[in-house]
N, CA, C and O of each residue as an XYZ file, in Angstrom:
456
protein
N     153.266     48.584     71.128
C     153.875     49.891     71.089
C     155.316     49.756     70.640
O     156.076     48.831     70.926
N     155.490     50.463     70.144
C     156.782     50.871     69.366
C     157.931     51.255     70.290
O     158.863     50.463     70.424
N     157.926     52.028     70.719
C     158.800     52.621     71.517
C     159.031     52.222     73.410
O     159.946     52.601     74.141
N     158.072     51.523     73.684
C     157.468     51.832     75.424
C     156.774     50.484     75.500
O     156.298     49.999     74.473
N     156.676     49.740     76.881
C     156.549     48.648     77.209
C     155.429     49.405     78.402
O     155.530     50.517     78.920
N     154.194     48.186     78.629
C     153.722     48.332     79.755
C     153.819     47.441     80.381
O     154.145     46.369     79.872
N     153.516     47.591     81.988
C     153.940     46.692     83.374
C     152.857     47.210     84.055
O     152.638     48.392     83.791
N     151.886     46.534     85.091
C     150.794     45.977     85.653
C     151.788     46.350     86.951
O     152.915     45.887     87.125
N     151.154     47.216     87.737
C     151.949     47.595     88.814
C     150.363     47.713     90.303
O     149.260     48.197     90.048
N     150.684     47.255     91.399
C     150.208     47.535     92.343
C     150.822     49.040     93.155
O     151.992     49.362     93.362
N     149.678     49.694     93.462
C     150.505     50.457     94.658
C     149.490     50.800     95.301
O     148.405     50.800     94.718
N     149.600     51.264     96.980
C     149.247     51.222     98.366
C     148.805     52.816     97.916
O     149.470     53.642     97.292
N     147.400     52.922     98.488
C     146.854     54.390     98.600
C     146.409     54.301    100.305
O     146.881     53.472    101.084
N     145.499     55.248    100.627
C     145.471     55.537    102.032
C     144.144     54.778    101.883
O     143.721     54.428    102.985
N     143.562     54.512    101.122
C     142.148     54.012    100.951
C     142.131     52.305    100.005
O     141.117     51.697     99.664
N     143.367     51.941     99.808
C     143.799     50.714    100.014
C     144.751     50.202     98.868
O     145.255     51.185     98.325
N     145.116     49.202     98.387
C     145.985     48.848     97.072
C     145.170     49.011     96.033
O     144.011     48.675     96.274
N     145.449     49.560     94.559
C     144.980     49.703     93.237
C     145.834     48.980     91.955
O     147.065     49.022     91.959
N     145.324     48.527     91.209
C     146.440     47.998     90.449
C     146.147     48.645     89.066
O     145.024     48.730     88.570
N     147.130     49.023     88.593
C     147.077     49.894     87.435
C     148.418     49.948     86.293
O     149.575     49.837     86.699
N     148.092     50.134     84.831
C     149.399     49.843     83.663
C     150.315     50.954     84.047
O     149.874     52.003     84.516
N     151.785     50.704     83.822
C     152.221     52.230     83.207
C     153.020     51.752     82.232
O     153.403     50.588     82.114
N     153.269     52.683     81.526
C     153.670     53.316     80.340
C     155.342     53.215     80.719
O     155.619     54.048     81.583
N     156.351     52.517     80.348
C     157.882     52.269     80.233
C     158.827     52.867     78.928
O     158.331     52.937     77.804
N     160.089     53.244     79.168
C     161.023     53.219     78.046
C     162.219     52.949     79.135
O     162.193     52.880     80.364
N     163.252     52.826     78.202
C     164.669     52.036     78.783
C     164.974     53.471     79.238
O     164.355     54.433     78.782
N     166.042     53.591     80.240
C     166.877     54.945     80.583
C     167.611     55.484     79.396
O     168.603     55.093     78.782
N     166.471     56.931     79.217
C     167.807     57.702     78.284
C     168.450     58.151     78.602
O     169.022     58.822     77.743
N     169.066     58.285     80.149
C     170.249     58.907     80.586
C     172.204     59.156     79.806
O     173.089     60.011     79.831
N     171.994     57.948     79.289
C     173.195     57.712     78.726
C     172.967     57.654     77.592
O     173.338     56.562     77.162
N     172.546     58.254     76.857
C     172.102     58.470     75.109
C     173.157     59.497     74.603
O     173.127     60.584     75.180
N     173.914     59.366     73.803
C     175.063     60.559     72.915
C     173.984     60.949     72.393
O     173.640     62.026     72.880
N     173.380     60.614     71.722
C     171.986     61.476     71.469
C     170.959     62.181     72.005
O     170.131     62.486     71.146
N     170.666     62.599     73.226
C     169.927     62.994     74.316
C     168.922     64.290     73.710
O     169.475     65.378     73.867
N     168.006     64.348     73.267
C     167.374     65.133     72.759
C     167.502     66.376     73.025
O     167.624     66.561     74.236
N     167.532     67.497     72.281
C     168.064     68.669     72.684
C     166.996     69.466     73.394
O     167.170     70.345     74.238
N     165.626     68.911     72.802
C     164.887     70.014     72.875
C     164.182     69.016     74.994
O     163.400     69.826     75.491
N     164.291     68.148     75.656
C     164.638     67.907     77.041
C     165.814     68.211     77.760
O     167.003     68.150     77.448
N     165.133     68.604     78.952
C     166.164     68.989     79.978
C     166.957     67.971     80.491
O     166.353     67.609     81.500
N     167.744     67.446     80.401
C     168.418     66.430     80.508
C     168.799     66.827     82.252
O     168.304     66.055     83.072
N     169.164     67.327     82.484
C     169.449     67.771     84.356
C     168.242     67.249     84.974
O     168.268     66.592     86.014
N     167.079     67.568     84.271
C     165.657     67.618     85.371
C     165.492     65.910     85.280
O     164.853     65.492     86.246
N     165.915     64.869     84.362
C     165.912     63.490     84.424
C     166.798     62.894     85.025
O     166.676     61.936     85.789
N     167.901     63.539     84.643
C     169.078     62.770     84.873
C     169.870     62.865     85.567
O     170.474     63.858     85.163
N     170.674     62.278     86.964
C     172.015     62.862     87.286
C     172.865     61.722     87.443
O     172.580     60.602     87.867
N     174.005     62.203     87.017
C     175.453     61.276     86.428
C     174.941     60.021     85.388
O     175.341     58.858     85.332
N     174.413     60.374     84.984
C     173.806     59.558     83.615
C     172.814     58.376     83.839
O     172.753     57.348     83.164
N     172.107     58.688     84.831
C     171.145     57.688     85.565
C     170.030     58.152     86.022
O     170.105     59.224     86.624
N     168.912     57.613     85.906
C     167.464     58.665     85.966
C     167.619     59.115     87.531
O     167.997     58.277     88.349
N     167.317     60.473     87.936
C     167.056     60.881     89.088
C     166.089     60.473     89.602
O     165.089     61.039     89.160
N     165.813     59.492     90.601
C     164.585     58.950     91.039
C     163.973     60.272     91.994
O     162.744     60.268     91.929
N     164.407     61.189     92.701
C     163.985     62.028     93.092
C     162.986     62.953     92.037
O     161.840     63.355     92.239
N     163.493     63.056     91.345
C     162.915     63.966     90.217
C     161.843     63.208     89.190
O     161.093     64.001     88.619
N     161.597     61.427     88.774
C     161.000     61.255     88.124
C     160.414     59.589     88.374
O     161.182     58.647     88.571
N     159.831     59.541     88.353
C     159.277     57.803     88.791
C     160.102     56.469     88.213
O     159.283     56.358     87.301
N     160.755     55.682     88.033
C     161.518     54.533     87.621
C     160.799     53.276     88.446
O     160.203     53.428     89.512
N     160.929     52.296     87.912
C     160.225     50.521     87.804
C     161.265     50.327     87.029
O     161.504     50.949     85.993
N     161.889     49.491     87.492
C     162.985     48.124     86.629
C     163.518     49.203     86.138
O     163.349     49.359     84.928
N     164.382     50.363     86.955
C     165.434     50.992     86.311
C     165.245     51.816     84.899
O     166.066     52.337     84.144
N     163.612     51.696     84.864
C     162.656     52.166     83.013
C     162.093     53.273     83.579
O     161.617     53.208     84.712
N     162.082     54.369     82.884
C     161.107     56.081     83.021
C     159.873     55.682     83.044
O     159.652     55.069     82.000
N     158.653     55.739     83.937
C     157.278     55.864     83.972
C     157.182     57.604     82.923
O     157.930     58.579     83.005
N     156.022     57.392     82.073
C     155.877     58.107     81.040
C     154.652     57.918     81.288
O     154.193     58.992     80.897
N     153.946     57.439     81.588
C     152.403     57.580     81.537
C     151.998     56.343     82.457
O     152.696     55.366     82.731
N     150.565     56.656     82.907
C     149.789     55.847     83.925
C     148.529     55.652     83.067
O     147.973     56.554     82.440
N     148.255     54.730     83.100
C     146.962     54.225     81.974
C     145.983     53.342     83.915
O     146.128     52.302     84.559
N     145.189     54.476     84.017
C     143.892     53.897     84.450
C     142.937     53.144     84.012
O     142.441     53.427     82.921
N     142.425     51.943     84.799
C     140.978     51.447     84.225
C     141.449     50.242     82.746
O     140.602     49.421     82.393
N     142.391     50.280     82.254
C     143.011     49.727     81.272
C     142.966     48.424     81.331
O     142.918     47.780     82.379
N     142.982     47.795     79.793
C     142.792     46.474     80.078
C     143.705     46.120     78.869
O     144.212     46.950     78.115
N     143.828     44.900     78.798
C     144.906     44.068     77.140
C     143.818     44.136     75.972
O     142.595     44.115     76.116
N     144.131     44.172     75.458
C     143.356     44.233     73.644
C     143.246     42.599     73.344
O     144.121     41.735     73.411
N     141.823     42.504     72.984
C     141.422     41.329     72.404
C     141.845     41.178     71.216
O     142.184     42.283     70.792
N     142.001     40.373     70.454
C     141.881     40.329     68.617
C     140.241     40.973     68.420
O     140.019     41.544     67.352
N     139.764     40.933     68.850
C     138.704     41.700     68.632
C     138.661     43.199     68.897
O     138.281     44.020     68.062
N     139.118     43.517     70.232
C     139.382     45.281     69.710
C     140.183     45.854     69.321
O     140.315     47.057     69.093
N     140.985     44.769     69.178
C     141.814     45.508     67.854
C     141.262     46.001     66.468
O     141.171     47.064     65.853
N     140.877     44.410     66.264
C     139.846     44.513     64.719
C     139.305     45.904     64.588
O     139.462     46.582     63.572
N     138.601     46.340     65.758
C     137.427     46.933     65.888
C     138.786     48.754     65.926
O     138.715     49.805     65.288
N     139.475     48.421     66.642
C     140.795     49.377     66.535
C     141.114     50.225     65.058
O     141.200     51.415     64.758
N     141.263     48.632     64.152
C     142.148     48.745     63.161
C     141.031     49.240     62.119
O     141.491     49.971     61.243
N     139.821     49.015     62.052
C     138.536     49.076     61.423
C     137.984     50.529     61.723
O     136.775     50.600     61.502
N     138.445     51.470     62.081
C     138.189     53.367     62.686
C     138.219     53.580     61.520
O     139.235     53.249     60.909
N     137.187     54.168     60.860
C     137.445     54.842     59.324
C     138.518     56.303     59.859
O     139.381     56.871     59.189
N     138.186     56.520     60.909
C     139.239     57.802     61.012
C     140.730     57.394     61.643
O     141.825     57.752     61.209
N     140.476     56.616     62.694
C     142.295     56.778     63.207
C     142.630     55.337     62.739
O     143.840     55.135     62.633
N     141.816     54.284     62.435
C     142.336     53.147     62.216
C     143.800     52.709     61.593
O     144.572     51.829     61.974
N     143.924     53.830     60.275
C     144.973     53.137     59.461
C     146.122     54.035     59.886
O     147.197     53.899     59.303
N     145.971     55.097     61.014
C     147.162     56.178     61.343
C     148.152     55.409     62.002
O     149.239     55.980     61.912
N     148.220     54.227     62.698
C     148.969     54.133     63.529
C     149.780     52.996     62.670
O     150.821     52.536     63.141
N     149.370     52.628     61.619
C     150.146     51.398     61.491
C     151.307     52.637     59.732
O     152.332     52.335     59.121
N     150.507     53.732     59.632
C     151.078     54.799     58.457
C     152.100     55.160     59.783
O     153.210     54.781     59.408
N     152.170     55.474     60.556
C     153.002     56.736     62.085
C     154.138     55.417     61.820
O     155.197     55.792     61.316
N     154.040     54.116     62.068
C     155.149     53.642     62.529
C     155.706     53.056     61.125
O     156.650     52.293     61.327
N     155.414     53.191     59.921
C     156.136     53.047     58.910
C     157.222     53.596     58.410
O     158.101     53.233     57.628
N     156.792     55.326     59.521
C     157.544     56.605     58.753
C     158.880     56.849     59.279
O     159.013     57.274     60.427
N     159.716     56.652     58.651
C     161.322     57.033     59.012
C     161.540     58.054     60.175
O     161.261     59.185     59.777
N     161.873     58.036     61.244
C     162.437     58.793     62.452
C     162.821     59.991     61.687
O     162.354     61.059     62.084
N     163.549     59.994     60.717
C     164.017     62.227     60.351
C     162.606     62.466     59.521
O     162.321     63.573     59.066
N     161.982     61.615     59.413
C     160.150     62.568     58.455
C     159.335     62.808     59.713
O     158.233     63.316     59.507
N     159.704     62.504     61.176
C     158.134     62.281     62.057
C     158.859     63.469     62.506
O     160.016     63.555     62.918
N     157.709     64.628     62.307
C     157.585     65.832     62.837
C     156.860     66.203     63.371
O     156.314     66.970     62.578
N     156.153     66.277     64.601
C     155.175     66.130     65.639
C     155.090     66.826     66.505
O     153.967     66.596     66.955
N     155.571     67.625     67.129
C     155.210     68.136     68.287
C     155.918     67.260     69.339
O     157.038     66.772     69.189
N     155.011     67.100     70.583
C     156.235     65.943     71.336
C     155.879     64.502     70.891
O     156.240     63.599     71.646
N     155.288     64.213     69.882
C     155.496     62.801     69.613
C     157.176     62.369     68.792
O     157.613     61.219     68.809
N     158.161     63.938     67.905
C     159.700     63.348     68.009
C     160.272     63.283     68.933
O     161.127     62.426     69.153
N     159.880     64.327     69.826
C     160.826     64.555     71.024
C     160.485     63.155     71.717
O     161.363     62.540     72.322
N     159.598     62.828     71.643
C     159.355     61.559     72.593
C     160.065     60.096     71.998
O     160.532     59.141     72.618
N     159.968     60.287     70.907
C     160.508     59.486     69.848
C     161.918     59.121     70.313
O     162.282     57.975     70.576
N     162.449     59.899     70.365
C     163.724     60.410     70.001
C     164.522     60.254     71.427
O     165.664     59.802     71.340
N     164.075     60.556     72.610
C     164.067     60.166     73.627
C     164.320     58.609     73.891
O     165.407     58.079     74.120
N     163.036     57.982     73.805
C     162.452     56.195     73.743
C     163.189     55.252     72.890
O     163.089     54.028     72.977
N     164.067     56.005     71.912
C     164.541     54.710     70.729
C     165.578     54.543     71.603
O     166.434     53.685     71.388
């Protein structure tokens, strides 16, 4: 991934420990760039993620929880990269210059994560 790191995290349910990926980016708290179109208050206070307001691991924004997940073989990748339909999108998405990716929240997210 381009933008976001995953980390293998345990945590305690009432029905016992689960271990599961999440989804990382560095703190955009302190970005001169801070995306306009996020609420920067609802993440952030005094330029440091509000842990009240949003999940943090190693001081990094949890952005997503990937259940059931596992590491990619060279083989499902192959098998990844080989999709007559999404195969060749992801390696065209990260070629494309940051001011051409117009997306919906994949700039805002962008834009956020760099």
């Amino acid at each position: 991934m381009k933008y976001a790191s995953v980390k293998k995290v345990k945590k305690t349910f009432k029905n016992g420990v689960n271990e599961y990926f999440v989804l990382l980016i560095k703190d955009p708290c302190n970005k001169l760039d801070f995306p306009k179109k996020v609420n920067k208050n609802y993440f952030c206070e005094n330029n440091k993620l509000d842990k009240k307001q949003v999940s943090v691991i190693d001081d990094k924004l949890i952005i997503g929880v990937l259940h059931d997940a596992k590491y990619c073989s060279s083989s499902d990748l192959r098998k990844i990269y080989a999709n007559r339909i999404t195969g060749r999108q992801c390696s065209i998405r990260n070629r494309t210059p940051l001011d051409q990716i117009q997306s919906g929240m994949g700039d805002v997210f962008i834009n956020l994560a760099k």
